[in-house]
C-alpha beads as a LAMMPS data file, in Angstrom:
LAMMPS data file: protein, C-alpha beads

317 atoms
311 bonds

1 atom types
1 bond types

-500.0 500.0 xlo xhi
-500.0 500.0 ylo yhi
-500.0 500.0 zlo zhi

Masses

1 110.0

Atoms # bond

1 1 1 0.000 0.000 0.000
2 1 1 1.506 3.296 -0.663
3 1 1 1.624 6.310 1.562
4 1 1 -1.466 8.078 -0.263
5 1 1 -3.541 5.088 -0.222
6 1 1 -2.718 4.525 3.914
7 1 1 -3.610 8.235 4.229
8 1 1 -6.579 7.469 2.487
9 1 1 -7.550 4.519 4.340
10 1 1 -6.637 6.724 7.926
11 1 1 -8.961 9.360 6.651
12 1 1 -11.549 7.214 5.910
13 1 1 -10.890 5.434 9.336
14 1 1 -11.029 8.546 10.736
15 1 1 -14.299 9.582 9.229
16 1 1 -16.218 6.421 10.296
17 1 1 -15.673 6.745 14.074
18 1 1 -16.593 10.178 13.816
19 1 1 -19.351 9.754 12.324
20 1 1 -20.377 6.495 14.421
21 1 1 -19.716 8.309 17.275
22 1 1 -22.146 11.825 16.158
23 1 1 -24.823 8.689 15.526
24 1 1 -24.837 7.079 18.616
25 1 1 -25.529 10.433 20.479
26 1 1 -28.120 11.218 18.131
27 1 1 -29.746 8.411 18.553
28 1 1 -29.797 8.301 22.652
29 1 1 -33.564 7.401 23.550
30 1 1 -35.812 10.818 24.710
31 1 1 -36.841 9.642 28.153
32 1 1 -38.206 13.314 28.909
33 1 1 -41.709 14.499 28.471
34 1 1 -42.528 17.597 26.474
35 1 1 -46.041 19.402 27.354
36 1 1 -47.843 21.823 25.659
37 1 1 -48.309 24.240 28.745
38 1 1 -50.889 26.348 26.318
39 1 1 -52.884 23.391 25.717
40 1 1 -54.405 21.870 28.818
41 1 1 -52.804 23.436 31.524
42 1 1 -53.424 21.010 34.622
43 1 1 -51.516 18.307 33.108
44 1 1 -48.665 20.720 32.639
45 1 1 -49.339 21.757 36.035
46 1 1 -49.577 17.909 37.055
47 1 1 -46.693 16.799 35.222
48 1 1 -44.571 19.940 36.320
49 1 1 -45.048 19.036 39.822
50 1 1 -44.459 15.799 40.068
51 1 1 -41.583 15.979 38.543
52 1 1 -40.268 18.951 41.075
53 1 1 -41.733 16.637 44.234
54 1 1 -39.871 13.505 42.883
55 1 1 -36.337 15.650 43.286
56 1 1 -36.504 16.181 38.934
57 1 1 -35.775 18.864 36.950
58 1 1 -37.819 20.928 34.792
59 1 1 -37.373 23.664 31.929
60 1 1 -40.593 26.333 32.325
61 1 1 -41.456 29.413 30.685
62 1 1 -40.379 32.614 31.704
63 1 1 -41.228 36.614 30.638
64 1 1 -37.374 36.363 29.653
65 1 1 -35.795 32.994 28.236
66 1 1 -36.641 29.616 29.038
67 1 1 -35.342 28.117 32.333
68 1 1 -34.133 25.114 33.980
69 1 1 -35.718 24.730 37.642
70 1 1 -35.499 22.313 40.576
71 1 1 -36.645 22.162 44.181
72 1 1 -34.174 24.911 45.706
73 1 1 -34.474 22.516 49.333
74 1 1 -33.518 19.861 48.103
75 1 1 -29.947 19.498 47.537
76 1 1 -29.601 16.708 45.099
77 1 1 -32.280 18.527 42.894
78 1 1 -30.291 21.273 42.741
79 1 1 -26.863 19.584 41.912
80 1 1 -29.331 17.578 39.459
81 1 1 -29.980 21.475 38.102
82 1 1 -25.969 22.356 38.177
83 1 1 -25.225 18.889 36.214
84 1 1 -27.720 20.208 33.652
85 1 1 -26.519 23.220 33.067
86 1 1 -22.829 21.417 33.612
87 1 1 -21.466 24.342 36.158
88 1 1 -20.488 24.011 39.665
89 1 1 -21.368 25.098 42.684
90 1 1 -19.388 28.364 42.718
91 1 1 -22.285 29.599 40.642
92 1 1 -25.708 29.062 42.454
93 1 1 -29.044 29.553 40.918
94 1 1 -31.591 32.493 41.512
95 1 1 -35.136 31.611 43.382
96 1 1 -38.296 32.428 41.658
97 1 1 -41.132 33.249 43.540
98 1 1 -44.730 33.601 42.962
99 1 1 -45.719 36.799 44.796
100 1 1 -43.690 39.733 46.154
101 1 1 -44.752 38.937 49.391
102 1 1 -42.768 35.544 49.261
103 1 1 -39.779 37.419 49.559
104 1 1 -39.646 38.081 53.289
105 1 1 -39.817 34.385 54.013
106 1 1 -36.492 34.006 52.040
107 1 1 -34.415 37.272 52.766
108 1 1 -34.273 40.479 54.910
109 1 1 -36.629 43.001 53.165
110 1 1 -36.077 46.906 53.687
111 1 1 -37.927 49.371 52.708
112 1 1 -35.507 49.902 49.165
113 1 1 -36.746 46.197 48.756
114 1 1 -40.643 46.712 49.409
115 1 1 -40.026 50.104 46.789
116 1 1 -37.863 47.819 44.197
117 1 1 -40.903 44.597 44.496
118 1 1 -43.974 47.070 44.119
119 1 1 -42.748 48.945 41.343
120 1 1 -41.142 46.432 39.071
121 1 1 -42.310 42.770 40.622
122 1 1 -43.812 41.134 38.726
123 1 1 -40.935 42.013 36.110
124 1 1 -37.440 41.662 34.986
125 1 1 -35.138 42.558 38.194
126 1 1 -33.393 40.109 39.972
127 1 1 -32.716 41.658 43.930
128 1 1 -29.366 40.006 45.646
129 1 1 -30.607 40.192 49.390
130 1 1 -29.124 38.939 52.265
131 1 1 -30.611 35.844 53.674
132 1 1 -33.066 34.794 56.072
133 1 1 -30.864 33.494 58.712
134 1 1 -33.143 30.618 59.132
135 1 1 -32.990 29.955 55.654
136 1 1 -32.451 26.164 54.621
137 1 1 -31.548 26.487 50.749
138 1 1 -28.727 24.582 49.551
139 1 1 -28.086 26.706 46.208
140 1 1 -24.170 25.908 45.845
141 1 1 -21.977 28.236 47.752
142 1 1 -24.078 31.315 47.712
143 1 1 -22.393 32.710 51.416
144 1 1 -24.622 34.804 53.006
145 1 1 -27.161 36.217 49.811
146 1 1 -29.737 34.757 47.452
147 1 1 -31.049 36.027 44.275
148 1 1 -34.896 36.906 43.946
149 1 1 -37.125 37.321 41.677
150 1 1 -40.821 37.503 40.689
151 1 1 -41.259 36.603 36.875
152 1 1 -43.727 38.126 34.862
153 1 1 -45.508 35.002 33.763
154 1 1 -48.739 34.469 33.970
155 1 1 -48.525 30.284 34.061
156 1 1 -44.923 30.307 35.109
157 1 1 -46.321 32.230 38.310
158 1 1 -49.248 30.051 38.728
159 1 1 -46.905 26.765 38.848
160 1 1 -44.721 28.531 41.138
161 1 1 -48.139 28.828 43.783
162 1 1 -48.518 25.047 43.389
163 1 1 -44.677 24.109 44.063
164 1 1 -43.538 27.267 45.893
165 1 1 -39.907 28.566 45.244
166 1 1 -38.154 26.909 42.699
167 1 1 -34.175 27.439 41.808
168 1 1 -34.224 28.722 37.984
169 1 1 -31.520 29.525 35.988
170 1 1 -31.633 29.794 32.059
171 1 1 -32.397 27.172 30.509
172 1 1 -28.903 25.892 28.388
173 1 1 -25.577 24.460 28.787
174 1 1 -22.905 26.919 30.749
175 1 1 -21.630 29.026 27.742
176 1 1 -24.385 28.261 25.611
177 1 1 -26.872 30.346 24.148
178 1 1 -29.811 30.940 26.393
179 1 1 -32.833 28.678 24.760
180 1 1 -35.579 30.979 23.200
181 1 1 -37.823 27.753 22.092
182 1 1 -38.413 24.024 23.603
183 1 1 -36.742 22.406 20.500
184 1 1 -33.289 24.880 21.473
185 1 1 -33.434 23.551 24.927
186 1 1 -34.057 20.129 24.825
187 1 1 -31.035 20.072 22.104
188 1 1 -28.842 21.549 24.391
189 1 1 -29.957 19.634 28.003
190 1 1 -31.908 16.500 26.354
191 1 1 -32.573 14.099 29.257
192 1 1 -30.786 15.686 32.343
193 1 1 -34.168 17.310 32.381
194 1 1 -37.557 15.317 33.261
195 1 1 -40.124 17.417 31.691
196 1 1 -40.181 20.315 29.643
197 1 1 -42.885 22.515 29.988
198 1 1 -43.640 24.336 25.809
199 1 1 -45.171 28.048 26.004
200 1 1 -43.947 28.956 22.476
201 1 1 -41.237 31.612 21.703
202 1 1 -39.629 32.841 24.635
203 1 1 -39.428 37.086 24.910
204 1 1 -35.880 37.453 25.273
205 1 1 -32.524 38.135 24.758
206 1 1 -32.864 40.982 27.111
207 1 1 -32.338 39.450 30.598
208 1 1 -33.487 40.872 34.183
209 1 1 -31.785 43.895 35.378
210 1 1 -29.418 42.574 38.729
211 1 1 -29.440 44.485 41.530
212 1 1 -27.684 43.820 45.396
213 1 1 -29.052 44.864 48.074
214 1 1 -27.128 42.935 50.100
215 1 1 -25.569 45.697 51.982
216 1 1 -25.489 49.482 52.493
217 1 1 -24.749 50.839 49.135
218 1 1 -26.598 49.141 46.447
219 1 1 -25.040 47.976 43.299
220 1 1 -25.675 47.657 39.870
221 1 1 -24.544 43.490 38.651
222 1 1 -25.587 43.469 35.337
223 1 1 -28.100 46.212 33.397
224 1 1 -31.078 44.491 31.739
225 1 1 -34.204 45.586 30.824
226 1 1 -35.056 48.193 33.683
227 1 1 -32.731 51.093 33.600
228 1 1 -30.708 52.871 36.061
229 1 1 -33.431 55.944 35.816
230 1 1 -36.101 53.797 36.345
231 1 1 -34.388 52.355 39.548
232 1 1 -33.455 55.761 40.694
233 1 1 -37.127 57.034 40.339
234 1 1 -38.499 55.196 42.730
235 1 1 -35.378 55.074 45.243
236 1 1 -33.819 58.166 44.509
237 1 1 -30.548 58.297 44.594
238 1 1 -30.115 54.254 45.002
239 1 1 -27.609 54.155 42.027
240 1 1 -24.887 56.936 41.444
241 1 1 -25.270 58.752 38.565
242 1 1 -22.980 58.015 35.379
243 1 1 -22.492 59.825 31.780
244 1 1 -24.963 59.046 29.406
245 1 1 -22.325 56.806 27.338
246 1 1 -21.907 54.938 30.812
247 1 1 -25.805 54.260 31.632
248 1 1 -26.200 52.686 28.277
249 1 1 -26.929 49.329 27.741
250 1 1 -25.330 47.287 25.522
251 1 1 -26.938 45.341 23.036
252 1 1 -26.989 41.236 24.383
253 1 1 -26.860 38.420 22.849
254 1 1 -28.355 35.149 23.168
255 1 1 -25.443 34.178 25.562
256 1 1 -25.541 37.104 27.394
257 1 1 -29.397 37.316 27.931
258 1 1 -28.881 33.394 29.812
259 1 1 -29.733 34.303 33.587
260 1 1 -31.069 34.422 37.183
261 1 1 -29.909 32.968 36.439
262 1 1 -31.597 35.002 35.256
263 1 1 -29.698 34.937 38.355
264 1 1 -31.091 32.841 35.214
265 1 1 -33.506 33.288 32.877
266 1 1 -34.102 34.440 34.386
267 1 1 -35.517 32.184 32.736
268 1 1 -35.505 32.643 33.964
269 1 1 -36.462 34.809 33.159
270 1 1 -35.797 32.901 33.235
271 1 1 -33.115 34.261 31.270
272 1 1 -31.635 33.331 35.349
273 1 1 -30.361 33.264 34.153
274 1 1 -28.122 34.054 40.489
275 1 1 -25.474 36.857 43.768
276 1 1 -23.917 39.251 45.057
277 1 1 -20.063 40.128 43.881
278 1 1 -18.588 40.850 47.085
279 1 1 -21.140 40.973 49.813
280 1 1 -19.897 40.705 53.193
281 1 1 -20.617 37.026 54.576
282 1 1 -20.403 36.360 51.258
283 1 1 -18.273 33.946 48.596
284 1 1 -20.483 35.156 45.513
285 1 1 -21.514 36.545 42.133
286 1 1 -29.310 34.944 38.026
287 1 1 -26.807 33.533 34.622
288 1 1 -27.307 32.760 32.895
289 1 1 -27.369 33.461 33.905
290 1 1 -24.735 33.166 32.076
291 1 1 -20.764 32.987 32.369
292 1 1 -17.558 38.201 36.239
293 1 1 -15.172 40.918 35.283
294 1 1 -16.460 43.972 37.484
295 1 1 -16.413 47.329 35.820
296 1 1 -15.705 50.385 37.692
297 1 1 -19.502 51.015 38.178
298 1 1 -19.531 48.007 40.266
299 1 1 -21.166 46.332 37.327
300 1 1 -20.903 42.847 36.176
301 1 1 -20.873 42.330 31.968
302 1 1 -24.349 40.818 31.168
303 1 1 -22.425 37.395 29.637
304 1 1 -20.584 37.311 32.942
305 1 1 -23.415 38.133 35.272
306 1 1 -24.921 34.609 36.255
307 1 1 -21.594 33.790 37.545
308 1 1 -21.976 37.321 39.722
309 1 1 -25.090 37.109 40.639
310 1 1 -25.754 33.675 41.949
311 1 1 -22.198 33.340 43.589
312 1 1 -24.377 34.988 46.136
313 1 1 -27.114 33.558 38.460
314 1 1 -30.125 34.222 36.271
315 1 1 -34.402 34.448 35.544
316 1 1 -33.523 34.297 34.486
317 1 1 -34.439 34.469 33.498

Bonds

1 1 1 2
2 1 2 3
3 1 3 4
4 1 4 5
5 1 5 6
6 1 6 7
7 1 7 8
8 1 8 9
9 1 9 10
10 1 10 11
11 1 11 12
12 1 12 13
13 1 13 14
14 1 14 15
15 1 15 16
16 1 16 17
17 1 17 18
18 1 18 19
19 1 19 20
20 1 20 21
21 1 21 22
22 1 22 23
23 1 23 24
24 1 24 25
25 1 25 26
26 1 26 27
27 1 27 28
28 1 28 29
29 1 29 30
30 1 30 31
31 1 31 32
32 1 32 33
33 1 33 34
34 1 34 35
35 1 35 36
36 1 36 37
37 1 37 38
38 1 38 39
39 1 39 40
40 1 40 41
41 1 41 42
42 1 42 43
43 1 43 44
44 1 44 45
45 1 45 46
46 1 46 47
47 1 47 48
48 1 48 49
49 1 49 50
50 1 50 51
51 1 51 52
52 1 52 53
53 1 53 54
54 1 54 55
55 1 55 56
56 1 56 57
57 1 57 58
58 1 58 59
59 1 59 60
60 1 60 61
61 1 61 62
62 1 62 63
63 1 63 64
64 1 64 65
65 1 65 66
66 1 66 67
67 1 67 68
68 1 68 69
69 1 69 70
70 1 70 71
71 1 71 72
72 1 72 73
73 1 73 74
74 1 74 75
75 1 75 76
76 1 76 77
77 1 77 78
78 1 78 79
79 1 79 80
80 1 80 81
81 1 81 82
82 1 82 83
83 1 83 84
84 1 84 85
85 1 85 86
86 1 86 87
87 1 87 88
88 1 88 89
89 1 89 90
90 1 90 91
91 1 91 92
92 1 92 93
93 1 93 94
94 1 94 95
95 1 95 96
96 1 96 97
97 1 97 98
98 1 98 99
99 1 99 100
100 1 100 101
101 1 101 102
102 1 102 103
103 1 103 104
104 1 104 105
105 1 105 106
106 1 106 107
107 1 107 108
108 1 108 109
109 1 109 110
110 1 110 111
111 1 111 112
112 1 112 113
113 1 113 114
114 1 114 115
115 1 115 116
116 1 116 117
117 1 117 118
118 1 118 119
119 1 119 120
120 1 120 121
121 1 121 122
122 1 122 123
123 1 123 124
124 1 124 125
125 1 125 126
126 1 126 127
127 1 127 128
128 1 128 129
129 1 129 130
130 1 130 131
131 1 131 132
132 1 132 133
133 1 133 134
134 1 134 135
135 1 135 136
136 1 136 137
137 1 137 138
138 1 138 139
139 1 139 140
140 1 140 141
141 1 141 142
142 1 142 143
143 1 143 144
144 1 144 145
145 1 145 146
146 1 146 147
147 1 147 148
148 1 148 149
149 1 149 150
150 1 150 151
151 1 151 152
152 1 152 153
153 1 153 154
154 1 154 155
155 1 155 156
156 1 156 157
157 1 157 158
158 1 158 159
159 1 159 160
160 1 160 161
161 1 161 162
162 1 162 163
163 1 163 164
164 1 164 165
165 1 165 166
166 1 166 167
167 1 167 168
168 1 168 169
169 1 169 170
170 1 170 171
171 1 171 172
172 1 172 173
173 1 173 174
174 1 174 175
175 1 175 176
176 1 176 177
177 1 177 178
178 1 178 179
179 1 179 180
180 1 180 181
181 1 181 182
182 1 182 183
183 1 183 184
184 1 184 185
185 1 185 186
186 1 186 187
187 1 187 188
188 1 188 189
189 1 189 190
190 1 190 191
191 1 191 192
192 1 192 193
193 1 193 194
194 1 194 195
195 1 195 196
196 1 196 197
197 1 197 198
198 1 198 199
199 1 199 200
200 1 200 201
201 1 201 202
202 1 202 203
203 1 203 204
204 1 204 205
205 1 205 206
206 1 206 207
207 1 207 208
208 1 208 209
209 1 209 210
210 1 210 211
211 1 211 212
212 1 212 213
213 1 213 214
214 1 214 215
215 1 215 216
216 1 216 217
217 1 217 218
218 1 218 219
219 1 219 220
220 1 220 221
221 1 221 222
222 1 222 223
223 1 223 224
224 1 224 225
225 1 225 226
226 1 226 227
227 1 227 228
228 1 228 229
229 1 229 230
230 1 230 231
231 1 231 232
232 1 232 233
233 1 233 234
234 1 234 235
235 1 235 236
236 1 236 237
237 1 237 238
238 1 238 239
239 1 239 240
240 1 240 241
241 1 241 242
242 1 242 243
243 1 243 244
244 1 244 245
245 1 245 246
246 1 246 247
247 1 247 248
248 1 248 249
249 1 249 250
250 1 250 251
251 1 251 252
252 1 252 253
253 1 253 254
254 1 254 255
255 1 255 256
256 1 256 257
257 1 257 258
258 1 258 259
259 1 259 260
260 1 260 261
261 1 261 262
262 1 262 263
263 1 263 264
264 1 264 265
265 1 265 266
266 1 266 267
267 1 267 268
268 1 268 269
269 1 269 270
270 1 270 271
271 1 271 272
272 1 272 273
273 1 275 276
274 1 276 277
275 1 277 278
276 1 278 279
277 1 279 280
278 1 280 281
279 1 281 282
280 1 282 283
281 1 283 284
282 1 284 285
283 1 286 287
284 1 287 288
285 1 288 289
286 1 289 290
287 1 290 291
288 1 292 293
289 1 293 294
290 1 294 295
291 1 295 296
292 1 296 297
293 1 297 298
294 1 298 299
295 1 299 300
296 1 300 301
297 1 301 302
298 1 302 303
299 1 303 304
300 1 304 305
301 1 305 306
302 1 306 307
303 1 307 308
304 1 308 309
305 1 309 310
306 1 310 311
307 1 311 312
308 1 313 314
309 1 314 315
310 1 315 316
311 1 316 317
């Protein structure tokens, strides 16, 4: 055999295994369960929850990008949630809640908080507050803060009343675009989830403004959809003021929009799609949520910010 036939044959060789190896994966068996959660909505609701009470995890709608969501009490639910999304625990997912007054049961509220929830909740900011001390979450290593959020949802909010808090961060792999669609996120998490809940097109790419309130001064994580104006008008003078060119936001991407995190979604809005970047108590960051260099603003870049704001994601989503 001569040297261009054995580099023929290698090539060949070579192109079989890869291809063998591109069919086997495409050919693992779906053991998931897709719902239409627009079609009847009590066996969404059904399957949704018994998946969440069995330790599963789930990919729901949110008013940002889908999200990925497990039982934020249960600790093996939630590493099932960090396997998913194949991060570690340095990067803990946001909690979701149904109603703004969930949020006391979870973290200190002030009166910045109670401003923040009734103005904008339900809506697209995730709050990094310091948690309730009697607060039994294991989230990854989140220190002494978790990432909130109430999503504006209508069903997503609705499930939430039926399982109560649930971790959500957006719904992809870390580094990944954020999923807009079922068929993005089931490519992209396939059967590390249990049941994925279909509401159509997801909103997105622009994720949940992050804000911590974990301490004195607040800052701003990541800019999103509400701006620094809006924040400021109903707490005035919460944020410092910056030049115009500063208080822009940038444009996002797909990647960027993944949250608490979305800190998700966040996600889950997920967008998620989860904390704070240095609070005291504190080891942390709703990414995706998504994957922190801190500008001088105090400000985490929106592809960075899941990592900032759920080493407290993203909603998010």
């Amino acid at each position: 055999m001569s040297i261009d036939d054995l580099a023929d044959h290698e090539d060949a060789a070579s192109t079989i295994d890869l291809s063998g190896e591109s069919a086997a994966l495409s050919a693992e068996e779906p053991t998931y369960l897709v719902v239409d959660a627009h079609g009847d909505s009590d066996v969404a609701f059904d399957a949704a929850t018994d998946a969440i009470s069995s330790g599963a995890v789930i990919v729901l709608p949110t008013d940002t990008v889908y999200g990925v969501g497990a039982d934020p009490f249960s600790a093996l639910a939630v590493q099932r949630l960090l396997d998913a999304k194949r991060r570690g625990r340095d990067m803990p997912p946001p909690v979701l809640v149904a109603e703004v007054e969930m949020v006391g049961s979870l973290a200190d509220v002030d009166d910045r908080v109670r401003a923040l929830g009734t103005a904008f909740w339900p809506g697209a900011l995730t709050l990094v507050l310091k948690a309730s001390d009697s607060l039994r979450m294991d989230l990854g290593d989140r220190g002494a803060t978790i990432a909130v959020r109430v999503p504006d949802h209508e069903f997503t909010r609705e499930l939430l009343r039926r399982t109560g808090p649930l971790a959500v961060t957006s719904a992809n792999v870390s580094g990944q675009e954020a999923a807009l669609t079922i068929d993005e996120a089931t490519s992209q998490l396939g059967n590390a989830v249990s049941v994925y809940l279909n509401a159509g097109t997801m909103s997105g790419p622009v994720p949940s403004t992050i804000l911590d309130l974990s301490g004195e001064s607040a800052q701003l994580l990541r800019a999103g959809r509400l701006t620094m104006a809006e924040i400021n008008e109903v707490v005035p003078g919460l944020l410092p003021e910056v030049a115009p060119d500063e208080a822009t936001v940038p444009e996002p991407t797909l990647q960027d929009a993944a949250e608490p995190e979305a800190a998700s979604s966040d996600a889950a809005d997920p967008d998620p799609a989860s904390h704070a970047a240095e609070p005291a108590e504190s080891s942390h960051d709703p990414a995706e949520p998504a994957e922190a260099s801190v500008e001088h603003l105090g400000r985490v870049t929106a592809g960075d910010a899941e990592q900032s704001a759920n080493s407290t994601d993203p909603a998010e989503s």
